[in-house]
MIMARTI-18733 format. One record per residue (C-alpha): residue number from 1; y, z, x. Coordinates in nm, 4 decimals. Example, Ala and Ser with C-alpha at 12.3 -4.5 7.8 and 13.67 -1.06 7.14 Angstrom:
# MIMARTI-18733
PT, seq, y, z, x
PT, 1, -0.4500, 0.7800, 1.2300;
PT, 2, -0.1060, 0.7140, 1.3670;
END
This chain:
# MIMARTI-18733
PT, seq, y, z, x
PT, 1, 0.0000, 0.0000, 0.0000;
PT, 2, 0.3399, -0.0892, 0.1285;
PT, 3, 0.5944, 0.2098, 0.2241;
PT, 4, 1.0245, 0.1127, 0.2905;
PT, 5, 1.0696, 0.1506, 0.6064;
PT, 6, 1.4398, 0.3180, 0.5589;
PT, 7, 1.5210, 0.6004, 0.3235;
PT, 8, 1.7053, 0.4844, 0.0236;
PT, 9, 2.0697, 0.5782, 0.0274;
PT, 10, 2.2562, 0.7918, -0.1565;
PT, 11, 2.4944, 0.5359, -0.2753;
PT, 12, 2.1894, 0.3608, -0.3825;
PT, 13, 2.0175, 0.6483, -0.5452;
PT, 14, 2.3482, 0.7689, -0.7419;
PT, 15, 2.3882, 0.4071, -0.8682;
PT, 16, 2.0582, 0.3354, -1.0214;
PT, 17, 2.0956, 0.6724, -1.1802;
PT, 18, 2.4263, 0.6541, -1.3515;
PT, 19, 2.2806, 0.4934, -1.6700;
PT, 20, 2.0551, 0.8525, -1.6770;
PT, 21, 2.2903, 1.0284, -1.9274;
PT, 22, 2.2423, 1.2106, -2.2551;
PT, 23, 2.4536, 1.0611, -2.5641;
PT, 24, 2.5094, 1.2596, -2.8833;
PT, 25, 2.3246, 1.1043, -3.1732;
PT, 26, 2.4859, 0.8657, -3.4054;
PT, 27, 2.5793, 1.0092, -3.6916;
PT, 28, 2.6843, 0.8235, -4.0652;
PT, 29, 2.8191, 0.9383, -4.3817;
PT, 30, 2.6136, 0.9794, -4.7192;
PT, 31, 2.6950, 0.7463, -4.9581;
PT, 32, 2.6575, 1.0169, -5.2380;
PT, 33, 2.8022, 1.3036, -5.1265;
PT, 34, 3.0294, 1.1819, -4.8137;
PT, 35, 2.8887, 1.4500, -4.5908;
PT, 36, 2.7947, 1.3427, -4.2169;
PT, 37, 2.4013, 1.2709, -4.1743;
PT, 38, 2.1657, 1.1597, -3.9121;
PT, 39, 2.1092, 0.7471, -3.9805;
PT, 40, 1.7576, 0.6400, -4.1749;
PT, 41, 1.6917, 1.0156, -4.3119;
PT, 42, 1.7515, 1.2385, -4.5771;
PT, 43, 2.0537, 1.3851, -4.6921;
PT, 44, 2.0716, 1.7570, -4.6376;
PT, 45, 2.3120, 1.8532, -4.8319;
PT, 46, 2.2757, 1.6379, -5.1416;
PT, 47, 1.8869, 1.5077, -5.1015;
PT, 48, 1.9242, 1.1711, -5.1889;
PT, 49, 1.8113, 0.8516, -4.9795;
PT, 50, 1.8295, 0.4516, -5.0395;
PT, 51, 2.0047, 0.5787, -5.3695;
PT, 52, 1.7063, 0.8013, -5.5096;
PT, 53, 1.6921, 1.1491, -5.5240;
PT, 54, 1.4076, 1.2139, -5.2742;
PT, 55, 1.3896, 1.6228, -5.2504;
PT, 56, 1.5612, 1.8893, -5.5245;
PT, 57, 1.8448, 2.0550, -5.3505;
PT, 58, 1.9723, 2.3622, -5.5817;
END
């Protein structure tokens, strides 16, 4: 198997790495109740989805 026959950089090492970073998740807004949600789930606070009422929220 073939080993580099000079250590990798820094510069190198730091570059390929910048795209390594943590992003908050997207967020969108319920169409029935307006409240923020995560995107392709349930809405917490109201329960509905696609326009039906998928759990009872009292």
């Amino acid at each position: 198997m073939p080993v580099p026959k000079r250590k990798t950089g820094r510069s190198k090492t730091h570059s390929r790495r910048s795209t390594h970073i943590i992003e908050a998740p997207a967020k969108s807004t319920c169409p029935q109740c307006h409240q923020p949600k995560l995107p392709h789930r349930v809405c917490a606070e109201c329960g509905y989805y696609n326009g039906k009422e998928v759990i009872d929220t009292e």
